[in-house]
C-alpha positions as CSV (number, residue, x, y, z in Angstrom):
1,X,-31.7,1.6,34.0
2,X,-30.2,3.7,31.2
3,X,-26.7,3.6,32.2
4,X,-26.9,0.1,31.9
5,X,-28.7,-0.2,28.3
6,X,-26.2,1.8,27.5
7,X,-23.2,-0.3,29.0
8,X,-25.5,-3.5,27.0
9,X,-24.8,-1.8,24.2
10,X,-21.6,-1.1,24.7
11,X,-20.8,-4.5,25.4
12,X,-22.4,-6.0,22.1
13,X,-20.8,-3.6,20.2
14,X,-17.3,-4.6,21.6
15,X,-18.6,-8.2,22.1
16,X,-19.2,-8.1,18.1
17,X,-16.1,-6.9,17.4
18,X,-14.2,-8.6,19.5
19,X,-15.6,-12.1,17.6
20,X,-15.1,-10.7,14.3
21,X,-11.4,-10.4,15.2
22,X,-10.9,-13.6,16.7
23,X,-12.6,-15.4,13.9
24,X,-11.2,-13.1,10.9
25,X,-7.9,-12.3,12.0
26,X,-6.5,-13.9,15.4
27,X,-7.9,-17.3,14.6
28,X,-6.2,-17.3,10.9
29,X,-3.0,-15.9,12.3
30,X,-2.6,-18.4,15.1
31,X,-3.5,-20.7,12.4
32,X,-1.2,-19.8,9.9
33,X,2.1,-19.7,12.4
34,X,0.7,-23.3,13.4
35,X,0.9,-24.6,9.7
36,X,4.6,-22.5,9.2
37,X,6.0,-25.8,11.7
38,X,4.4,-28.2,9.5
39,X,4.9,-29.4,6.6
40,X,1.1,-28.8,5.8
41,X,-0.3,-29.6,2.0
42,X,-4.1,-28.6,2.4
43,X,-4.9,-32.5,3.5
44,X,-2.5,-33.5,6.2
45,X,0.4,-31.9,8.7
46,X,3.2,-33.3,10.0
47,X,5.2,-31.2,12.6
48,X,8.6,-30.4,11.4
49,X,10.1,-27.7,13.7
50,X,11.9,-24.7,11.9
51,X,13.0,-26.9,8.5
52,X,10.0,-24.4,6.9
53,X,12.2,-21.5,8.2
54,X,15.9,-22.6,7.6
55,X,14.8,-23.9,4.2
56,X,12.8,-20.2,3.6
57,X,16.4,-18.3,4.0
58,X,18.5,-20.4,1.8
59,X,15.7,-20.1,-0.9
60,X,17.1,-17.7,-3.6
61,X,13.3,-17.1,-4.8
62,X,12.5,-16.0,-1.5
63,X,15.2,-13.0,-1.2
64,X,14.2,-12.3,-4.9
65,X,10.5,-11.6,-4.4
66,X,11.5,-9.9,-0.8
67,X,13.8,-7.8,-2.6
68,X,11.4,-6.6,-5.0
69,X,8.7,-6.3,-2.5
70,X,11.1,-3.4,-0.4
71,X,12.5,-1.8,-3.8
72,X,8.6,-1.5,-5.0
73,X,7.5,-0.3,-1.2
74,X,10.6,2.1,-0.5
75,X,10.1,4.1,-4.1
76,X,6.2,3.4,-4.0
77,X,5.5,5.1,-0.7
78,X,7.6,8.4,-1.4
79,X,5.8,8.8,-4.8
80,X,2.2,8.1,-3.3
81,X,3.7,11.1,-0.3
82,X,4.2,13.7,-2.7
83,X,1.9,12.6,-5.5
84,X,-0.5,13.0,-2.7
85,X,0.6,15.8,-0.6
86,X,1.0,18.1,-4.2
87,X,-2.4,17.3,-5.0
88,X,-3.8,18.0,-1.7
89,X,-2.1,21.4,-1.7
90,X,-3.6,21.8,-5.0
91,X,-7.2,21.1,-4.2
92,X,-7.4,23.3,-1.1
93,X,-6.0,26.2,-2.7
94,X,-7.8,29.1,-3.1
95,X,-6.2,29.6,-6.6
96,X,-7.6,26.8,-7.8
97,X,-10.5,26.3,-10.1
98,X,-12.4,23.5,-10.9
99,X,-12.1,21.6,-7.3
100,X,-15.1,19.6,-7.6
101,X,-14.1,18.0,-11.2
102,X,-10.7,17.7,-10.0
103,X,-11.8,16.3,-6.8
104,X,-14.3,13.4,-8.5
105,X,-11.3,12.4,-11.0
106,X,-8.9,12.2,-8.7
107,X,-10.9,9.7,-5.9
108,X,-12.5,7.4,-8.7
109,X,-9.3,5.4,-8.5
110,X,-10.6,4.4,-4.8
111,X,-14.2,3.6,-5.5
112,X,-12.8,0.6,-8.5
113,X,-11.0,-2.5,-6.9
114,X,-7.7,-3.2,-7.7
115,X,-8.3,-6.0,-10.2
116,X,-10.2,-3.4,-12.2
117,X,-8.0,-0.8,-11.8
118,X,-5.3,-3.4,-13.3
119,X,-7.5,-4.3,-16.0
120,X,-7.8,-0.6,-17.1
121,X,-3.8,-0.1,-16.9
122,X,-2.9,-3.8,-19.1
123,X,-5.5,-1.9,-21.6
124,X,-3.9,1.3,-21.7
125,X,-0.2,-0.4,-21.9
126,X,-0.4,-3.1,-23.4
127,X,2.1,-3.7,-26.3
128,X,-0.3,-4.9,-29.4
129,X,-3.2,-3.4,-28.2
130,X,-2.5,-0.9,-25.6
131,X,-4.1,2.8,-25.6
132,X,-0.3,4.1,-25.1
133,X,1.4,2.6,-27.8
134,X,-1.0,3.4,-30.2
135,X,-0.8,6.9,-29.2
136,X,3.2,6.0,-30.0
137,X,2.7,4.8,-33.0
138,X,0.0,7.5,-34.3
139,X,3.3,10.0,-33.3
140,X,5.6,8.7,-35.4
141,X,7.9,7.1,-32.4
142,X,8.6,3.2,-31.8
143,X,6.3,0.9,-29.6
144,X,7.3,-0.2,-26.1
145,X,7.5,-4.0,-24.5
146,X,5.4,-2.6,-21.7
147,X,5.3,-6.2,-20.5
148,X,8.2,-7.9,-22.2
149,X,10.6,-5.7,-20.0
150,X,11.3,-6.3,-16.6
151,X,12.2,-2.8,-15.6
152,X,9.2,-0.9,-17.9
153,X,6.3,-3.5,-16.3
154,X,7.7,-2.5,-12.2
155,X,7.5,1.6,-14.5
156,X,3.5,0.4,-15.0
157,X,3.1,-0.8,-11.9
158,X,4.4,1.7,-10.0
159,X,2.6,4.5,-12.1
160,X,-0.4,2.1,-11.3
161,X,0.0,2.1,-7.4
162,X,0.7,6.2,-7.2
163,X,-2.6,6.2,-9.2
164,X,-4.4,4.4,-6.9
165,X,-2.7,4.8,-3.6
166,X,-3.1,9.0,-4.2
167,X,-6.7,8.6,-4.0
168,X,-7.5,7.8,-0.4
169,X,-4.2,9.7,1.1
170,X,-5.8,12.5,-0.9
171,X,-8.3,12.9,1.3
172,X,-6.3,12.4,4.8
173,X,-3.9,15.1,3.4
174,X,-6.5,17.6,2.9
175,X,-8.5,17.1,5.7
176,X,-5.8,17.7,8.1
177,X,-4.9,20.8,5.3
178,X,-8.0,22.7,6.1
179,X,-7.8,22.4,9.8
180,X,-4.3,24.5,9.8
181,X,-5.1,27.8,11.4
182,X,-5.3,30.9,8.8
183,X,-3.9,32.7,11.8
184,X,-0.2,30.8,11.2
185,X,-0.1,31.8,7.5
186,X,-0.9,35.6,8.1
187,X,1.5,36.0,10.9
188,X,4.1,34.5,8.8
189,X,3.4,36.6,5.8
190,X,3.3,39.6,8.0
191,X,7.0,38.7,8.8
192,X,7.6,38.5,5.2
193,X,7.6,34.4,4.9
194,X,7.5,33.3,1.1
195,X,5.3,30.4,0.0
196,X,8.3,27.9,0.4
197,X,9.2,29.1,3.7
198,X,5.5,28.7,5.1
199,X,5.6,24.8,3.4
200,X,8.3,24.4,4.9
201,X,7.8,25.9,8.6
202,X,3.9,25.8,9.2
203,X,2.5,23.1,7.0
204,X,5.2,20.4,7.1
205,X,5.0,20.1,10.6
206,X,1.2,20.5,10.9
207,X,0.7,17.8,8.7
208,X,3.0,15.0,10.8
209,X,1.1,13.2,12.4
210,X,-1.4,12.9,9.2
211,X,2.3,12.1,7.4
212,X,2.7,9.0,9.9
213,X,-0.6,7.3,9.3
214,X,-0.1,8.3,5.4
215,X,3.1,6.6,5.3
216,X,2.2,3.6,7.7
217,X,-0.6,2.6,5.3
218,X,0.8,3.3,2.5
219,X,4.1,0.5,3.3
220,X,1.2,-1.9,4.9
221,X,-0.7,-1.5,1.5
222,X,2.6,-1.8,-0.7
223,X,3.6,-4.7,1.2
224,X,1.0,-6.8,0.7
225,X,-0.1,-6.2,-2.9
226,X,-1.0,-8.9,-4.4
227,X,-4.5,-7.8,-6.6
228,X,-3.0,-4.8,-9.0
229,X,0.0,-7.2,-9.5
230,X,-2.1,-10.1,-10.2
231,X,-4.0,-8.5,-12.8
232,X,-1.4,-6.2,-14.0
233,X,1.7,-8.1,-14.3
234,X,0.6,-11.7,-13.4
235,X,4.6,-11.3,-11.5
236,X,6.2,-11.4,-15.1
237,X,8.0,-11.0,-16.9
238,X,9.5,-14.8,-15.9
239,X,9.4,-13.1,-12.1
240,X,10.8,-9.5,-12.6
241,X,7.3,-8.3,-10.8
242,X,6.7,-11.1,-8.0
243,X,6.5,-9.6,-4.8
244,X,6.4,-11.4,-1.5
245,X,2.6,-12.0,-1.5
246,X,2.6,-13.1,-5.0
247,X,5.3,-15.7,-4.1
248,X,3.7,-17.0,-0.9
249,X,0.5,-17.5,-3.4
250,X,2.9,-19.4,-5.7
251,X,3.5,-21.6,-3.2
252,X,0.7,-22.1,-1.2
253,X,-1.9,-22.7,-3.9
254,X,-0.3,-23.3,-6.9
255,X,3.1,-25.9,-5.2
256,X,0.4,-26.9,-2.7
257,X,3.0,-26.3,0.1
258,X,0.8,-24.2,2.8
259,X,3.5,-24.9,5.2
260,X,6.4,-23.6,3.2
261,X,3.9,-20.7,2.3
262,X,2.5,-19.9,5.7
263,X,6.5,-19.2,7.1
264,X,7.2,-17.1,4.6
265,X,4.1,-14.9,5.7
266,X,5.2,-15.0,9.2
267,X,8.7,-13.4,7.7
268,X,6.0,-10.7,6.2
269,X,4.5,-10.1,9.4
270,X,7.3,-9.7,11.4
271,X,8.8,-7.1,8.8
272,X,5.2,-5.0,9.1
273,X,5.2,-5.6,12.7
274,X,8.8,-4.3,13.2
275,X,8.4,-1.2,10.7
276,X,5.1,-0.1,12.6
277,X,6.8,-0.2,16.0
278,X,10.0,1.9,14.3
279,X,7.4,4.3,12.7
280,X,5.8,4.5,16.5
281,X,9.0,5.0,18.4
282,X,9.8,8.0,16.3
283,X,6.4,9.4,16.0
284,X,6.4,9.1,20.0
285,X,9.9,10.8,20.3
286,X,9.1,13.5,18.1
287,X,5.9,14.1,20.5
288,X,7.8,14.6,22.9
């Protein structure tokens, strides 16, 4: 009678799950790949075969905001590594004073959404009123066009993301950090290993499969920004900040073209989908 409660319970659980998937994720996907064959406004659909996709890869705007999208993931997701990883290393330490403080200021950044969190970084850079250039100006030195410049607003955003993105890999870092045997560090030193060498030979490796998942969310999460840029940037100036998602908002809500909109996520998918079974191909290889 109790193994089968139990195996009830089980069920529901999975049963619960399994629904919430369908419903939030399976059901809009299926959905979404239906309406990238249409030419789908938000009242009717028409089928129209592939013209979504052939007209998607001679779209200039398209490459643009896909371009950006990798430039912003592939520097984003080394900085959020070793932004991370440093402060992580700095945390555990046993030099280290003030851990709780540190610890507090340094995980705020998760517990405030990103809109917020773009809010605070327009405030502190903006270019009549920002926090930054007044500190400029107070200095004697010459404002910055934060927001005017193409290259300076992708500088904000991407100090924005590290600031954010370090918080949670923070934690994943130094949980796997403190699980490292004290054995492998006194064996090492006994052999006359310097602090470099032990980074390099014990903790490195320790830490890769936590490295994996680090860097697996961290290009799922740079991928699809769309909040921080929206708040931050709005994608300007003109388009110098429009990433992929930004784009496919563009055009699904704004142009009212869902169908147009709903390829070009496909295209997004199949890049995460391909990346994540590279990233698990080597992580498998490596295992063995």
């Amino acid at each position: 009678m109790i193994k089968n409660q139990k195996a009830l319970w089980a069920l529901a659980f999975i049963g619960t799950n399994l629904i919430l998937f369908i419903i939030f994720f399976l059901g809009p996907a299926l959905l979404g790949l239906y309406y990238s064959f249409t030419d789908y406004s938000g009242i009717s659909a028409s089928f129209i075969g592939l013209n979504n996709y052939i007209q998607l890869f001679q779209d200039g705007s398209f490459y643009g905001a896909l371009f950006r999208t990798i430039v912003y993931a592939g520097i984003g997701v080394p900085l959020i590594y070793c932004v991370s990883l440093g402060v992580s290393l700095l945390l555990t330490s046993y030099k280290t004073r003030g851990k709780g403080l540190a610890k507090i200021a340094f995980f705020f950044p998760w517990l405030i959404s990103p809109i917020i969190a773009g809010v605070i970084w327009r405030w502190l850079f903006g270019e009549s009123f920002g926090f930054v250039n007044f500190i400029l100006e107070n200095l004697g030195l010459s404002t910055v066009s934060w927001f005017s410049n193409g290259i300076m607003a992708f500088a904000v955003l991407f100090f924005a993301s590290v600031w954010i993105g370090t918080a949670f890999n923070m934690l994943l870092f130094m949980s796997a950090l403190v699980n490292i045997p004290g054995t492998y560090y006194d064996a090492a030193k006994i052999d006359g290993a310097n602090t470099i060498q032990k980074f390099w030979h014990i903790t490195l490796p320790a830490l890769r499969p936590t490295s994996f998942m680090v860097i697996l969310l961290s290009v799922f999460n740079l991928m699809k920004e769309f909040p921080l840029v929206q708040s931050l940037t709005n994608g300007g100036p003109g388009s110098d900040t429009t990433l992929l998602v930004q784009y496919i908002y563009e055009t699904g809500f704004n142009k009212l073209d869902i169908g147009y909109a709903s390829a070009a996520s496909m295209i997004l998918f199949v890049l995460l989908l391909v990346f994540s079974l590279l990233q698990l191909r080597s992580e498998k290889r490596w295992q063995n």
